[in-house]
C-alpha positions in Angstrom: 0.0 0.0 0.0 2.9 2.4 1.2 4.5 1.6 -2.2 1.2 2.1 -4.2 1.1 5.7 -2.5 4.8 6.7 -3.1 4.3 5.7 -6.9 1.0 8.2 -7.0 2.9 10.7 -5.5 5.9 10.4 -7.8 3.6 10.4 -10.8 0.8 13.2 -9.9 3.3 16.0 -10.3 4.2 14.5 -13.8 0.4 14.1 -14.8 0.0 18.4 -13.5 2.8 19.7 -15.4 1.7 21.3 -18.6 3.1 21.0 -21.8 6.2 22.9 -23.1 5.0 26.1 -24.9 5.5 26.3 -28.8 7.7 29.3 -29.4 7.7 31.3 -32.3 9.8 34.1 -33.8 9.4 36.7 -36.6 11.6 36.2 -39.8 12.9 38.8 -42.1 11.0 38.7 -45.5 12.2 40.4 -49.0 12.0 43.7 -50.2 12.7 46.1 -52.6 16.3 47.1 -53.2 16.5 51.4 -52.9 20.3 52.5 -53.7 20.1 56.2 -51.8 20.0 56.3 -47.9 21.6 57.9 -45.6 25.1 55.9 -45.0 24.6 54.8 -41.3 21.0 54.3 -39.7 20.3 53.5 -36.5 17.2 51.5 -34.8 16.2 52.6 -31.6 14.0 50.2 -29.5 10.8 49.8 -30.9 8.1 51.0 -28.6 4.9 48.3 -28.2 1.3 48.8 -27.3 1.6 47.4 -23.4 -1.5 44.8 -24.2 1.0 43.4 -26.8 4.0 43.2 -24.4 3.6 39.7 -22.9 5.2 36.1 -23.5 1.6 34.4 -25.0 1.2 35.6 -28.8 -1.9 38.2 -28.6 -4.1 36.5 -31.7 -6.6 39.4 -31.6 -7.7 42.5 -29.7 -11.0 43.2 -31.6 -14.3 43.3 -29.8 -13.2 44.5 -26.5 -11.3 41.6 -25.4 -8.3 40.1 -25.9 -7.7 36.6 -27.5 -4.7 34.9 -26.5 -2.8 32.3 -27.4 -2.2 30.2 -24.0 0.5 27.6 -25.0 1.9 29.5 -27.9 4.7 31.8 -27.1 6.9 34.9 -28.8 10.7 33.3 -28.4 11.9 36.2 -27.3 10.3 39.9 -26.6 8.7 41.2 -28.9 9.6 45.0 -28.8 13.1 43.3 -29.2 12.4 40.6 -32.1 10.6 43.6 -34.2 13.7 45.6 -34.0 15.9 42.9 -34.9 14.1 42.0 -37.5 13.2 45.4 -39.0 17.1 45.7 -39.0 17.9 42.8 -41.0 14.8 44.0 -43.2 16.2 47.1 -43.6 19.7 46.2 -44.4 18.3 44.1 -47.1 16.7 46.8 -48.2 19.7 49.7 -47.9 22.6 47.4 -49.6 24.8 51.1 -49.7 23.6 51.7 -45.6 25.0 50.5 -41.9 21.9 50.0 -40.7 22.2 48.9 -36.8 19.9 48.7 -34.0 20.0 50.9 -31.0 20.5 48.2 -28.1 23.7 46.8 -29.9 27.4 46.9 -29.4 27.8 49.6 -32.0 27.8 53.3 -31.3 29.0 55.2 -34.0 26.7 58.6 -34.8 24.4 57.9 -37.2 22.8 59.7 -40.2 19.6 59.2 -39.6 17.3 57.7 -36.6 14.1 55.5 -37.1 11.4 55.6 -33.9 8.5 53.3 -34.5 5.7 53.0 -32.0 3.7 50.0 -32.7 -0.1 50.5 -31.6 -1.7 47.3 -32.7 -0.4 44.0 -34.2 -2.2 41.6 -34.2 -5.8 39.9 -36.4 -8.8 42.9 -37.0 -11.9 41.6 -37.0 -11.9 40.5 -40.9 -9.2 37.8 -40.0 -6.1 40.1 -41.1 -3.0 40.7 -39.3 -3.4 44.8 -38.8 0.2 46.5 -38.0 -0.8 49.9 -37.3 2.5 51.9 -36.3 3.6 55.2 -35.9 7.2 56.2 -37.8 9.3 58.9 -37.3 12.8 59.6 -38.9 15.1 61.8 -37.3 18.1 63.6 -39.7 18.9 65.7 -42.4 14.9 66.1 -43.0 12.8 64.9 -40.6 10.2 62.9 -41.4 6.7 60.9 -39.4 3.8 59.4 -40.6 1.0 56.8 -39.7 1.9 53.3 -41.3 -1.5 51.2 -41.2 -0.7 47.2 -42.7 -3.0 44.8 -43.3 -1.9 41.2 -44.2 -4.2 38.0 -44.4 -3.2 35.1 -42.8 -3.4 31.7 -45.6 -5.1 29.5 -42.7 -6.0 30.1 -39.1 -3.0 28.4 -37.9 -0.6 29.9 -35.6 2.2 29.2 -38.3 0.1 31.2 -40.2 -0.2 34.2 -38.3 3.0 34.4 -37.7 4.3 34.9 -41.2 1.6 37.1 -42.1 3.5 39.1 -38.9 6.4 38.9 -40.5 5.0 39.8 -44.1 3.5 43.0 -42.2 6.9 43.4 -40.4 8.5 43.7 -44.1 6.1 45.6 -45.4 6.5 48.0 -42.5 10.6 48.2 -43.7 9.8 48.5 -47.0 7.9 52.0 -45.9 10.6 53.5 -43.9 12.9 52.2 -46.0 11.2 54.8 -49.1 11.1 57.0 -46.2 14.7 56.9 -45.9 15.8 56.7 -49.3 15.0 61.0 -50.2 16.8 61.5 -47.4 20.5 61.0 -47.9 22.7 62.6 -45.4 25.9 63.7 -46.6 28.9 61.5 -46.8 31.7 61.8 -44.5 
């Protein structure tokens, strides 16, 4: 009996634990190649809605609740992913730029500056992923604007919804790239 118990005991713990969450990251997508930019760019941290800063991937914020994925999980921040991403996007899309995010081991002054605030990211109520972000550009001519993205998901899978994240996230490079590319700062 003693033995029976110690063996139910050993395995209840087991039989509570929950699953392992699936983690997911952004990925940089292709863009449109723009030859003038200002030489060196620089990142700085990307600024997220506060619903959207959590380890569970937000699925939607539409109808006055929030939908979120419980065992599906960003693998690493997101305000942090975005900029490393939109980086890499960037630098694909600047071949002649440095471009370089804010939080790194580089400090050399740059050119020019991108700020994005991101407001909402995440599926509108007709089953798009909506990136709606604010973008400003600091330099030679200062620049902002509203950026509002809509991308639709192929399938309703998390997968899914993640690349149409990261289709959004390229979309949103491809903008301040364009952005960037009339203002060219003056070489040194």
């Amino acid at each position: 009996m003693l033995a029976r118990r110690a063996l139910l005991l050993a395995i209840l713990p087991a039989a509570c634990s929950s699953p392992n969450p699936t983690l997911y990251v952004l990925a940089p997508e292709p863009g449109t190649v723009l030859a003038a930019a200002p030489q060196t760019i620089d990142v700085r941290p990307i600024s997220l809605a506060r619903y959207l800063e959590r380890s569970p991937i937000v699925r939607s914020s539409d109808g006055y609740r929030m939908d979120v994925l419980a065992n599906e999980w960003w693998g690493e921040p997101l305000d942090s992913m975005m900029m490393r991403v939109l980086v890499l996007d960037l630098t694909r899309r600047l071949p002649g730029s440095v471009v370089y995010g804010d939080t790194g081991a580089i400090t050399t002054p740059p050119d020019a500056t991108v700020e994005v605030n991101v407001q909402r990211f995440d599926l509108d109520r007709n089953g798009a992923v909506l990136l709606a972000a604010q973008v400003a550009i600091e330099g030679p001519a200062a620049s902002a604007r509203d950026v509002s993205l809509a991308v639709r998901p192929p399938d309703g899978s998390t997968g899914a919804l993640v690349a149409a994240m990261s289709t959004a996230t390229g979309q949103l490079a491809d903008t301040i790239a364009a952005m960037l590319a009339d203002r060219r700062a003056p070489r040194r």
